[in-house]
C-alpha positions as a printed NumPy array, in Angstrom:
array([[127.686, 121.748, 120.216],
       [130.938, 123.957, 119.513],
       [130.756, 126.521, 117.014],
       [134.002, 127.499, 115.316],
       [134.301, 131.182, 115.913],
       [137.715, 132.101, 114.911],
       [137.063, 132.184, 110.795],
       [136.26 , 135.429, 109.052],
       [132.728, 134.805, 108.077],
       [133.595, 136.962, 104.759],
       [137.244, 135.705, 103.884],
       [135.601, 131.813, 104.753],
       [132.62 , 132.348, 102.418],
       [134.683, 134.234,  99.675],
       [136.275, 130.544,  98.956],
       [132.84 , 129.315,  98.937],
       [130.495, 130.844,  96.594],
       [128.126, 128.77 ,  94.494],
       [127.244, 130.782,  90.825],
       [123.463, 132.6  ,  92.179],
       [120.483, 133.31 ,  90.397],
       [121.362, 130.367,  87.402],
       [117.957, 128.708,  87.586],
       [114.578, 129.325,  87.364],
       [111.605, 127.17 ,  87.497],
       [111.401, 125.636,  84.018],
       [115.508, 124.647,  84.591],
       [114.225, 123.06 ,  88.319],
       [111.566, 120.68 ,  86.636],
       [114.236, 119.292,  84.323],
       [116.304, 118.924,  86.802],
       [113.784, 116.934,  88.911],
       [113.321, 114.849,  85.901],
       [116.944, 114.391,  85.2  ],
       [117.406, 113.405,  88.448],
       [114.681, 110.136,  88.45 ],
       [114.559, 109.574,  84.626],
       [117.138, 106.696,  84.369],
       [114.794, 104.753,  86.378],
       [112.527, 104.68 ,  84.015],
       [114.816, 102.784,  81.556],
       [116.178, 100.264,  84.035],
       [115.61 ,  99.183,  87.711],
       [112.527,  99.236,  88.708],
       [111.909,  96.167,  86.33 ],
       [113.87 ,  94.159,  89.185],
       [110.729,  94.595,  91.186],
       [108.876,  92.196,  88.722],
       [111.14 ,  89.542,  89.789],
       [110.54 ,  90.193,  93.721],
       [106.231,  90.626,  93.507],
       [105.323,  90.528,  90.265],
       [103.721,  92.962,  88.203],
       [100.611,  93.26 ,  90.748],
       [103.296,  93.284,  93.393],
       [105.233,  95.762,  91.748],
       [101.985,  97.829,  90.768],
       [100.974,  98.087,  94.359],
       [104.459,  99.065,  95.499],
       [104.717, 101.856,  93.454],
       [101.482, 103.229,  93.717],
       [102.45 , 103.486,  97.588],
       [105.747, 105.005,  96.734],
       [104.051, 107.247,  94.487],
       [101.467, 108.856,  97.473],
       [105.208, 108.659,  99.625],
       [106.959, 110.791,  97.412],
       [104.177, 113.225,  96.107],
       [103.599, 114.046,  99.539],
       [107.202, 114.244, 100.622],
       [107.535, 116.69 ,  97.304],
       [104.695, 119.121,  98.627],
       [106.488, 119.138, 102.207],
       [110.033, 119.747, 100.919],
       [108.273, 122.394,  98.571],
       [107.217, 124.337, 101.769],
       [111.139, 123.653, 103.343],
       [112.795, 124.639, 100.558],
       [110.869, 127.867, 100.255],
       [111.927, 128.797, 103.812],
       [115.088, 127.726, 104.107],
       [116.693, 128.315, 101.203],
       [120.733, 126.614, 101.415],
       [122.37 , 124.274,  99.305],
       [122.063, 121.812, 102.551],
       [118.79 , 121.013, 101.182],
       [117.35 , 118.039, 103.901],
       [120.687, 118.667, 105.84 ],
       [119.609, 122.253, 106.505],
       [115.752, 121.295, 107.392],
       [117.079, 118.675, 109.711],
       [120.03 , 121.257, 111.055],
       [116.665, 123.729, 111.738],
       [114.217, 121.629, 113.735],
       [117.039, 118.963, 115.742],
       [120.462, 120.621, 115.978],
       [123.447, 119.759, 114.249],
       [123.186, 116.518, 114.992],
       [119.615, 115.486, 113.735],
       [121.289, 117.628, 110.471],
       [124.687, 115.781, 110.177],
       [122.859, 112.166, 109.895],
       [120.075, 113.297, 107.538],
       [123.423, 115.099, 105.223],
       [124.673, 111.793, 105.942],
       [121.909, 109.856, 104.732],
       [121.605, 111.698, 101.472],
       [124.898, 111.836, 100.887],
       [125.092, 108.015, 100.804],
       [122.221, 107.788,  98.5  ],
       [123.791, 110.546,  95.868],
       [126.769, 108.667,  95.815],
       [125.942, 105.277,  95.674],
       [123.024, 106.106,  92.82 ],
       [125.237, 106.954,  90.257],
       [127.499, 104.283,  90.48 ],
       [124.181, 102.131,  89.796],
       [123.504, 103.963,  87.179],
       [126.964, 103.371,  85.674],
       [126.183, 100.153,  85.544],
       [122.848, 100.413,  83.864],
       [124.522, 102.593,  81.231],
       [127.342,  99.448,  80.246],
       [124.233,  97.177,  79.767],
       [122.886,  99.441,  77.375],
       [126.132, 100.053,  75.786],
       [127.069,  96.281,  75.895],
       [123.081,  95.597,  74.1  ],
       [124.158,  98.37 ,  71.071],
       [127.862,  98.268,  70.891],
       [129.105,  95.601,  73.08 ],
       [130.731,  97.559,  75.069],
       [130.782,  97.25 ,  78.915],
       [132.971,  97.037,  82.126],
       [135.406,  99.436,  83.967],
       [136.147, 101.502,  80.531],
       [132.491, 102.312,  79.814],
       [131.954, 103.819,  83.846],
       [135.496, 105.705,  84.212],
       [134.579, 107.222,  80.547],
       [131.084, 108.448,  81.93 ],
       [133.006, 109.497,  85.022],
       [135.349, 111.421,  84.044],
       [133.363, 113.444,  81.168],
       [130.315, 114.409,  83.044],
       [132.45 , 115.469,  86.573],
       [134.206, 117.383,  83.847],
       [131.533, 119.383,  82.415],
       [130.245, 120.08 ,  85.904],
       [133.799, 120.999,  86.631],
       [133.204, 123.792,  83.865],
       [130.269, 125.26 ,  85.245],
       [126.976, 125.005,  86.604],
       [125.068, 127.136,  84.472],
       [126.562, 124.692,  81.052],
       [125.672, 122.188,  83.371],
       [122.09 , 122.627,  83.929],
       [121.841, 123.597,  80.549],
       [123.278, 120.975,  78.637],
       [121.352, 118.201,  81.387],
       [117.892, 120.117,  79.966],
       [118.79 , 119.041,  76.475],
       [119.495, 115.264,  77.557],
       [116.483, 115.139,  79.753],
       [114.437, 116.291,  76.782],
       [115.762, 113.753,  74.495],
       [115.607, 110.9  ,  76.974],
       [111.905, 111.624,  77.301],
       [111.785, 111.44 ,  73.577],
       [112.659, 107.815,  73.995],
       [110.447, 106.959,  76.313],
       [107.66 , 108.249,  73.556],
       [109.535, 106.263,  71.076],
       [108.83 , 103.056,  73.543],
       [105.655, 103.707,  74.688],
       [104.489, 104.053,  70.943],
       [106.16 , 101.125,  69.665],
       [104.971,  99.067,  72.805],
       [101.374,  99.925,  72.526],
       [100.286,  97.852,  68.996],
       [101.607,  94.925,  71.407],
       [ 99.98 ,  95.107,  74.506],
       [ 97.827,  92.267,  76.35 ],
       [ 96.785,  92.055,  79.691],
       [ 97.971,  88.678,  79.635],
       [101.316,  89.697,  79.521],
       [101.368,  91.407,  82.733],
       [100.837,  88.335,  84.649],
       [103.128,  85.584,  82.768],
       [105.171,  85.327,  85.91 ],
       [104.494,  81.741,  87.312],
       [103.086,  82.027,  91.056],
       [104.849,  80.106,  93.559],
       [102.406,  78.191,  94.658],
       [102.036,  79.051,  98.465],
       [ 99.216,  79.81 , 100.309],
       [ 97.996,  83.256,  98.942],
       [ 99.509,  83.452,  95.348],
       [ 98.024,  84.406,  92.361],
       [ 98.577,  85.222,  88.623],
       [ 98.742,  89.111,  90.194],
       [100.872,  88.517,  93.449],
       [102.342,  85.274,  92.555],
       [104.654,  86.022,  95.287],
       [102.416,  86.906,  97.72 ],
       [101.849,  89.754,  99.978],
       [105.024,  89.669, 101.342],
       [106.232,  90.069,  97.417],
       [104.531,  93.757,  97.778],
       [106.913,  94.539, 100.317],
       [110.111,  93.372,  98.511],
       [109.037,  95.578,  95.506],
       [108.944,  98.59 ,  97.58 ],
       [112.525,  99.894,  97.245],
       [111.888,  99.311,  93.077],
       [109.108, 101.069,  92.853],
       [111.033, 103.838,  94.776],
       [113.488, 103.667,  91.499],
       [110.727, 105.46 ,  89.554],
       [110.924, 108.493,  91.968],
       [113.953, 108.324,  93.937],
       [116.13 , 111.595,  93.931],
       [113.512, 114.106,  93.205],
       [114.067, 115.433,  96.729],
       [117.06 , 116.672,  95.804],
       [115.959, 119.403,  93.718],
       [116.315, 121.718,  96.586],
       [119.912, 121.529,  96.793],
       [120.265, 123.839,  93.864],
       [118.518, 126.572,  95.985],
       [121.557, 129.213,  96.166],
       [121.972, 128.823,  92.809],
       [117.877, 129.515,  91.829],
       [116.442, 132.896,  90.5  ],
       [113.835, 133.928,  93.479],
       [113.844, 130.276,  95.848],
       [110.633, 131.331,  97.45 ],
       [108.695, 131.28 ,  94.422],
       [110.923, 129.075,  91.84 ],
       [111.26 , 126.412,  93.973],
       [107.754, 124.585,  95.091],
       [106.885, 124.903,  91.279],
       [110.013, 123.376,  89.861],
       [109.505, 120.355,  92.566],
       [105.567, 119.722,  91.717],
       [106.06 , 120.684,  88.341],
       [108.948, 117.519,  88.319],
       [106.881, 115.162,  89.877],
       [103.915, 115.156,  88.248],
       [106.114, 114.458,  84.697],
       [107.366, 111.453,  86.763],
       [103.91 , 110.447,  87.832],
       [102.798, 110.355,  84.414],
       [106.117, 108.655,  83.048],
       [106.076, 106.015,  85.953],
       [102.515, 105.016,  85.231],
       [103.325, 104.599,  81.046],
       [106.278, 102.756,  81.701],
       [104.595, 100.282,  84.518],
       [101.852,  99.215,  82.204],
       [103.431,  99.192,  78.829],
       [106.568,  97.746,  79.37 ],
       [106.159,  94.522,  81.07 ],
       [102.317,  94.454,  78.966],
       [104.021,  94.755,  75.594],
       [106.725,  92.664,  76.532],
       [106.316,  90.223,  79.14 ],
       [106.895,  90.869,  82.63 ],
       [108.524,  87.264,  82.537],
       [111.022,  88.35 ,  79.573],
       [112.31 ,  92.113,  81.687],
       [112.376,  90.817,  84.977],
       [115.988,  90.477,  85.395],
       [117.171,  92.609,  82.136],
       [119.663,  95.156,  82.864],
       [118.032,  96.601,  79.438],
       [114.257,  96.097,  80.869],
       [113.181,  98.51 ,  77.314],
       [115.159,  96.945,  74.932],
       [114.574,  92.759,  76.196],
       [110.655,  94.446,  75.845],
       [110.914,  95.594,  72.212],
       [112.962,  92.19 ,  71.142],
       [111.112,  89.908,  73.637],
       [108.734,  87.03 ,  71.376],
       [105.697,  88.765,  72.878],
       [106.723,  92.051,  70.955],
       [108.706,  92.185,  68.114],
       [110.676,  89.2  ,  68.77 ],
       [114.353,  90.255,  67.87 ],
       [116.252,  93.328,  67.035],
       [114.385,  96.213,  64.809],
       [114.695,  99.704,  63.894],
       [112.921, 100.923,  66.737],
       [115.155,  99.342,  69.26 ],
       [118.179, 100.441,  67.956],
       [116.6  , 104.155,  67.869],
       [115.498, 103.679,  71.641],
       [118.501, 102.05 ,  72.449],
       [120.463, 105.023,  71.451],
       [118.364, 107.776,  72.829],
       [117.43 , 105.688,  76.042],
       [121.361, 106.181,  76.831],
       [120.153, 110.134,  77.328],
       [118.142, 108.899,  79.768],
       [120.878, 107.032,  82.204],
       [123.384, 110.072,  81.325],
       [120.562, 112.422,  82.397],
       [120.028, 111.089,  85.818],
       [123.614, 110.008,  85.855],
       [124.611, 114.006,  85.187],
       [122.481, 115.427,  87.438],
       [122.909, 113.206,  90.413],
       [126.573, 114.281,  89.949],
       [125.257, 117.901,  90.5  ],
       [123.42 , 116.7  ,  93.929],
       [126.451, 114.831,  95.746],
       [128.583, 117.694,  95.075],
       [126.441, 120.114,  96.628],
       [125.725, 118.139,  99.74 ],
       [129.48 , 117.554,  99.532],
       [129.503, 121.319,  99.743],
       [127.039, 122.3  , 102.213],
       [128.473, 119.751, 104.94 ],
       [131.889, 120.293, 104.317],
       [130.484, 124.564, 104.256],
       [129.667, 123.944, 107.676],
       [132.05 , 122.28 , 109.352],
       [130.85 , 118.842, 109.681],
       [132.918, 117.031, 107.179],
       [137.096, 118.397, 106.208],
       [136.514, 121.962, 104.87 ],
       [138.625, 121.658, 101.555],
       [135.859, 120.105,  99.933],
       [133.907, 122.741,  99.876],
       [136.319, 125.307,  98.353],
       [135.2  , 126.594,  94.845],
       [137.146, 127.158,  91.502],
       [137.153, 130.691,  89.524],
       [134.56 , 129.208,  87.564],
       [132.622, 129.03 ,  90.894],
       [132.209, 124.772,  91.284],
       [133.249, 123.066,  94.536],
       [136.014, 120.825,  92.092],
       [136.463, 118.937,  95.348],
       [133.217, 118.306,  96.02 ],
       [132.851, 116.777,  92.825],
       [135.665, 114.568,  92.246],
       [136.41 , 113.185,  95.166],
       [132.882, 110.829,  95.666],
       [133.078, 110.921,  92.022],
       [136.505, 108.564,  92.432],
       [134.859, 106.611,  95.144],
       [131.205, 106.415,  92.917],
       [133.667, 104.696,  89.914],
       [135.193, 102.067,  92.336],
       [131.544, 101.126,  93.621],
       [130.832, 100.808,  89.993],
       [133.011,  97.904,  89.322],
       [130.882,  95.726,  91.559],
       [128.636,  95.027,  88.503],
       [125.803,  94.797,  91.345],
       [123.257,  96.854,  90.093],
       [120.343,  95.815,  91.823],
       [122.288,  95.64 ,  95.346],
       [123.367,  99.42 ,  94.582],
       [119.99 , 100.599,  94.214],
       [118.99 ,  98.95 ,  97.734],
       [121.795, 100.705,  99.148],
       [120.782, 104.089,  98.012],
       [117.281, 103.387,  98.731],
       [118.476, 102.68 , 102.353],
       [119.926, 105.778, 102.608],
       [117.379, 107.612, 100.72 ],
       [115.237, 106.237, 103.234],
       [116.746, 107.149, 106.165],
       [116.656, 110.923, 104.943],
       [113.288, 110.755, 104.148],
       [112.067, 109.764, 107.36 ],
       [114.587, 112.511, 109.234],
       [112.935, 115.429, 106.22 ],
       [109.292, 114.744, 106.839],
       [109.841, 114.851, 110.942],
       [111.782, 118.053, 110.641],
       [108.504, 119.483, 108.279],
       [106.093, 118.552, 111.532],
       [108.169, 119.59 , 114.085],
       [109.098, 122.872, 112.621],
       [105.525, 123.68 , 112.265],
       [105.028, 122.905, 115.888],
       [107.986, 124.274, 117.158],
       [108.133, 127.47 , 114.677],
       [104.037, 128.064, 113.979],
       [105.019, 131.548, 113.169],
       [108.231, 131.316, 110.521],
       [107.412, 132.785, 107.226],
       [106.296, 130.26 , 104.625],
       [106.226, 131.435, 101.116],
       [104.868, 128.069, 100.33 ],
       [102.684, 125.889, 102.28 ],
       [101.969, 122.362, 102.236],
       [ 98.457, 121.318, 101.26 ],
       [ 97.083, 119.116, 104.756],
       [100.293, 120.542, 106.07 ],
       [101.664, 118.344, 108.973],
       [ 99.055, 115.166, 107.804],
       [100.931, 115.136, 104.443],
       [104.644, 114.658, 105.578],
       [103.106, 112.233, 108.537],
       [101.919, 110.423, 106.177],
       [105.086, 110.773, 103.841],
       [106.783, 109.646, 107.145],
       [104.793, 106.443, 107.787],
       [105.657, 105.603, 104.428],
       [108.972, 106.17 , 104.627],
       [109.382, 103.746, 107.328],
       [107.645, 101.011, 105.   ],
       [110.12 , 101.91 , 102.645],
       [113.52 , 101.597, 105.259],
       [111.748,  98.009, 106.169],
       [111.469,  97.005, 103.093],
       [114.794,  97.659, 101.967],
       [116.437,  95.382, 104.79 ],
       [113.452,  92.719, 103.92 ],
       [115.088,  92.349, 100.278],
       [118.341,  91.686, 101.12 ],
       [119.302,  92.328, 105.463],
       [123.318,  92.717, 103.832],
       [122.598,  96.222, 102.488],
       [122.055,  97.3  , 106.287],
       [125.494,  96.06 , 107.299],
       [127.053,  98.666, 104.297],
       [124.997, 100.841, 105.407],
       [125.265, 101.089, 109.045],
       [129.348, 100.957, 108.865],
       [129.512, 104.185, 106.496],
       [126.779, 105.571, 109.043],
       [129.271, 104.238, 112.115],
       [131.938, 106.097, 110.495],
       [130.658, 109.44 , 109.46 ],
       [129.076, 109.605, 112.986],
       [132.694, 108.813, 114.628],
       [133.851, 111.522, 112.628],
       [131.06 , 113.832, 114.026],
       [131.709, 113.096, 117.326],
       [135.399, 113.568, 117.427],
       [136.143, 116.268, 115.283],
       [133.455, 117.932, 113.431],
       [130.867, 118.804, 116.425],
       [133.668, 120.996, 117.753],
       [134.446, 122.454, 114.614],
       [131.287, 124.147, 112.803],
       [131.202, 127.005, 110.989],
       [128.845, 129.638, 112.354],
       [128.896, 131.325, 108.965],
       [127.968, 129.082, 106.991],
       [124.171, 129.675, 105.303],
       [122.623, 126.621, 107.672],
       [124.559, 127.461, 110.387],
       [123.294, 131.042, 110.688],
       [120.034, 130.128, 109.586],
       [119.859, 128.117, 113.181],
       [121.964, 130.12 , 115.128],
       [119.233, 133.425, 114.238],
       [116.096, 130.92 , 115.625],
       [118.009, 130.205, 118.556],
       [118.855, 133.626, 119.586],
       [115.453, 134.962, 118.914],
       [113.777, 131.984, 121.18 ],
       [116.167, 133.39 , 123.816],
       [114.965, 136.655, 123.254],
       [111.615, 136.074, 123.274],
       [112.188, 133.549, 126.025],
       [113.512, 136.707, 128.544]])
């Protein structure tokens, strides 16, 4: 592959420069949070409606030993290679800039796709309190987050701790108002199907597990991009593994609360196909049977939850934005930065396209899509994490992951589940998927491959290990 060698390395970067040292390890667990917490409040309730709550149960509980074992491998990555790539640069490391450029790729579909989901979570919620929804409610969200991110990171990060903190305030809110109510009953009021091997808890079967899988992923999925604010974090070796751990085992906790309580206050019947799954809970005949207090309160504050996630997703496509377009692999503008040091590019650009995808309505197909892609990445992190410790036994790691190459295999098998599973629900999500991955690789092929950036952090971070193999190789 052709490395670009007629840029000043200094003049290049001096156009590039992220804001350093904004974040330490309290600021990288909200983040985390921020990142996941909307699908606490809607989403994953869709699963209900594909396995059932023992369907849905099961599914999660595998996505939850998936992701806390993908967390501990990424925690060792992003320790030693510490670039705003995030997976991109682990990939770039252990399989060239190729193996890097589809994992970027990969995340970069799921970081744009997930907020446009979100979007439309946010008009349901909106449309339940105000009736308000449609195109006005997503361009509004749109165009005042990418605006405060357009201000600065360090407001940024800020301001998404203080929404984080009060959309886990409304999940309290729920989960006390939602315990008086609960019955174990409730949990199974979905009517099996009556084929061979359905029950009250899989009344879709076994195979119901499976289409539940990229759901249950909703209660996790974007964590992993936590290390993509690595050039912008106080001491990376140290801040990062205990911002990502510290993250997921909030979520853990949260994913668990919301699982049982939710559909077992409410029905899992009544929030199976709510794009308000809290809300149809609290005024569901099982609970409290119409509109109260409480649900206007949750309502309100539950909103912090979808703008958390919403907000700090915008943060993660913009730096992945940034690191491939840093590089070389996608058109170089986007990566230049304001005075204020933000890649503006970078952030409104997939912002514009994220708005458009938005006025689908499909909320449920957007999540598969970004789980697809999600997917993919996952799958391309966890190989890099085994084949880095065979290739590169001897590479300083800060951090290391507990069972070490056993714990991203096993992240790896699961993440193959998870890629099934997502063309099992619906096979038209691969067809999206596979044409933005036909053209992005076009692009690669044609033009980006012979025009890389050997300055750029991920770049040089390969280019180093490959010289010193050929030193050491003589």
């Amino acid at each position: 592959m052709a490395v670009e060698k007629d840029i000043s390395g200094e003049a290049y970067l001096a156009k590039r420069q992220l804001r350093a040292g904004t974040a330490g390890w309290p600021l990288l667990v909200g983040l985390g949070v921020a990142y996941v917490i909307s699908g606490d409040f809607a989403g994953w309730n869709f699963g209900l409606a594909q396995g059932g709550w023992g369907g849905l149960l099961l599914a999660t509980a595998l996505m939850a030993v998936m992701y806390t074992s993908m967390v501990f491998s990424l925690a060792e990555l992003s320790a030693t290679i510490p670039a705003a790539g995030g997976g991109y640069g682990f990939a770039r490391r252990a399989f060239g800039p190729l193996g890097g450029f589809l994992t970027g790729t990969a995340i970069l579909l799921e970081y744009a796709v997930a907020p446009a989901a979100i979007a439309v979570f946010v008009g349901a919620y909106l449309d339940s309190l105000m009736g308000l929804s449609g195109w006005p409610v997503s361009l509004a969200f749109y165009l005042l987050f990418v605006g405060v991110h357009l201000y600065g990171v360090g407001e940024a990060l800020k301001l998404m701790f203080v929404i984080t903190a009060l959309a886990v305030a409304a999940l309290i809110v729920f989960i006390v108002a939602m315990v008086p109510h609960f019955q174990v009953s409730n949990l199974f009021d979905i009517v099996p199907t009556g084929d061979a091997g359905t029950s009250s808890f899989l009344p879709f079967g076994v195979l119901g597990i499976w289409a539940a899988i990229p759901f249950g992923m909703w209660f996790f999925l974007a964590v992993e991009g936590v290390p993509l604010a690595a050039e912008e974090t106080r001491d990376p070796a140290r801040n990062m593994p205990k911002g990502m751990i510290g993250a997921m085992l909030v979520l853990l906790v949260l994913a668990a609360l919301m699982l049982v309580l939710a559909p077992g206050g409410g029905g899992a019947a009544a929030i199976s196909t709510a794009g308000d799954p809290l809300i149809a809970a609290l005024e569901s005949p099982a609970a409290y049977g119409g509109p109260t207090m409480v649900g206007t309160i949750v309502n309100i504050t539950g909103l912090a939850g979808l703008t958390a996630s919403f907000f700090s997703i915008i943060f993660a496509y913009s730096r992945q934005v940034f690191a491939l377009s840093r590089a070389g692999y996608i058109p170089r503008f986007l990566s230049l930065t304001s005075k204020r040091k933000t890649p503006h590019y970078a952030l409104v650009i997939p912002g514009t396209l994220g708005f458009l995808l938005s006025l689908t309505g499909e909320g449920d197909l957007l999540i598969l899509i970004a789980v697809f892609g999600a997917s993919i990445s996952y799958v391309l992190m966890m190989a890099a994490h085994i084949v880095l410790r065979i290739k590169e036994p001897d590479m300083a790691r800060p951090y290391r992951t507990p069972g070490g190459t056993f714990t991203s295999g096993l992240a790896l098998v699961l993440a193959v589940l998870a890629l099934l599973a997502g063309v099992l629900v619906n096979p038209v999500v691969i067809q999206y998927a596979a044409g933005f991955y036909v053209i992005m690789v076009l692009y690669f092929m044609l033009v980006s491959r012979h025009r890389l950036v050997a300055h750029a952090p991920e770049e040089e971070f390969a280019l180093i290990e490959e010289a010193e193999r050929g030193l050491a190789g003589n």
